[in-house]
C-alpha positions, 0 to 999 in steps of 0.5 A: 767545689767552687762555693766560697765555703768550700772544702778541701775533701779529695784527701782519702778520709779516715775510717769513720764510726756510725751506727744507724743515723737513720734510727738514733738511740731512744735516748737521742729521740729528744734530739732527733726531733729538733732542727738543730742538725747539720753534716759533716765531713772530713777535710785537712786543716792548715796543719795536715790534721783531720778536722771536722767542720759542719756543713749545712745539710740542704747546702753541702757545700756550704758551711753551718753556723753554731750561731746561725739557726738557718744553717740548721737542719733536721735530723732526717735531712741530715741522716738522708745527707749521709746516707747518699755519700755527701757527708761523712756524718752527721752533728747536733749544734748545743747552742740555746739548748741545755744539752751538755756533753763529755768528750774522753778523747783517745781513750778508746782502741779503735780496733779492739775496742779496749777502754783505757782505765782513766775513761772508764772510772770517768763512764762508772760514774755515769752509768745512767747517763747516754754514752757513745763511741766517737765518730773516729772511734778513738774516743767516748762522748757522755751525752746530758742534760745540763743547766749550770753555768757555760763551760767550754773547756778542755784539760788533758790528763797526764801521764797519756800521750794527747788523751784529753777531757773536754766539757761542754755545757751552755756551750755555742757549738756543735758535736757529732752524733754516732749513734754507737751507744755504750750500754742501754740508757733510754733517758739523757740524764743531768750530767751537771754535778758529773761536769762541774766535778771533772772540772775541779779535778783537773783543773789544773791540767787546763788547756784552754777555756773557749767558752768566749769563741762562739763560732770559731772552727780550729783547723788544728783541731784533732779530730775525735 
């Protein structure tokens, strides 16, 4: 890859968790039907962690923007991306939607499936709402809807070793999409009172506010 945006993937990847992109949830068909998909794949940050930079689907070697609307594509572009080995996955970007999302890092036994039980009191109480297993299968993602104001923060809860809540609403970015949904929602609910409650519950465990870093990738970024 001799592109300027090039990426370093010759390492062998972890294992990856998808369903059918091809064919997302019901409830992501909202989604699907917008152009504001690109790919993904895994690469080694600076620090040896994985990571998840996007790329653009029609340039895979090129990397996507969270503010550039031009790096975007369709979800079928996307999906097709995937499906003839050039990614690893595929993303939806937030940015100008009212698209939120949760993030319940490492809370998930990847292979047992076993949720630990701070993630699942959090997921009880969003039983309407669309929820996944995260693309390293370590983590949950609670995908809404959401108008209030732009939050872009991540807490980490005590007493369990890197697990973390991450929120993200109005927020200039992008998240993967699984497609391996948990339960059977057919809607993308308001996650708005759901956010702002987390929010106030853990505020004190803030690990950063980002909401100010509209396109900055992190190569120290575990990769959920």
């Amino acid at each position: 890859m001799n592109d300027a945006g090039a990426i370093d993937a010759t390492d062998t990847a972890q294992q990856t968790f998808n369903g059918d992109l091809n064919v997302l949830p019901v409830a992501l068909k909202s989604l699907s039907e917008k152009n504001q998909w690109v790919l993904w794949l895994w690469a080694r940050g600076d620090s040896g962690k994985w990571t998840k930079p996007p790329l653009q689907a029609r340039f895979p070697y090129r990397r996507a923007k969270n503010n550039d609307p031009a790096t975007w594509s369709s979800h079928a572009e996307a999906a097709h991306a995937v499906q003839v080995g050039i990614g690893h996955g595929i993303g939806f970007v937030l940015t100008g939607t009212e698209i939120a999302a949760i993030d319940l890092d490492r809370c998930r036994d990847s292979e047992t499936g076993a949720i630990d039980a701070w993630a699942k009191a959090i997921i009880d109480r969003a039983s309407d709402a669309y929820i996944e297993v995260t693309v390293s299968g370590s983590g949950l993602r609670v995908v809404g809807t959401a108008i209030g104001k732009a939050t872009h923060t991540r807490y980490k809860v005590p007493g369990h070793n890197g697990a973390g809540i991450e929120l993200y609403r109005r927020a200039v970015r992008y998240i993967t999409v699984s497609g391996l949904q948990i339960g059977n929602s057919d809607t993308l609910s308001n996650i708005d009172a759901l956010i702002d409650n987390l929010a106030s519950e853990h505020g004190d465990a803030k690990l950063a506010d980002v909401a100010t870093q509209a396109d900055k990738w992190s190569p120290g970024t575990p990769a959920q």
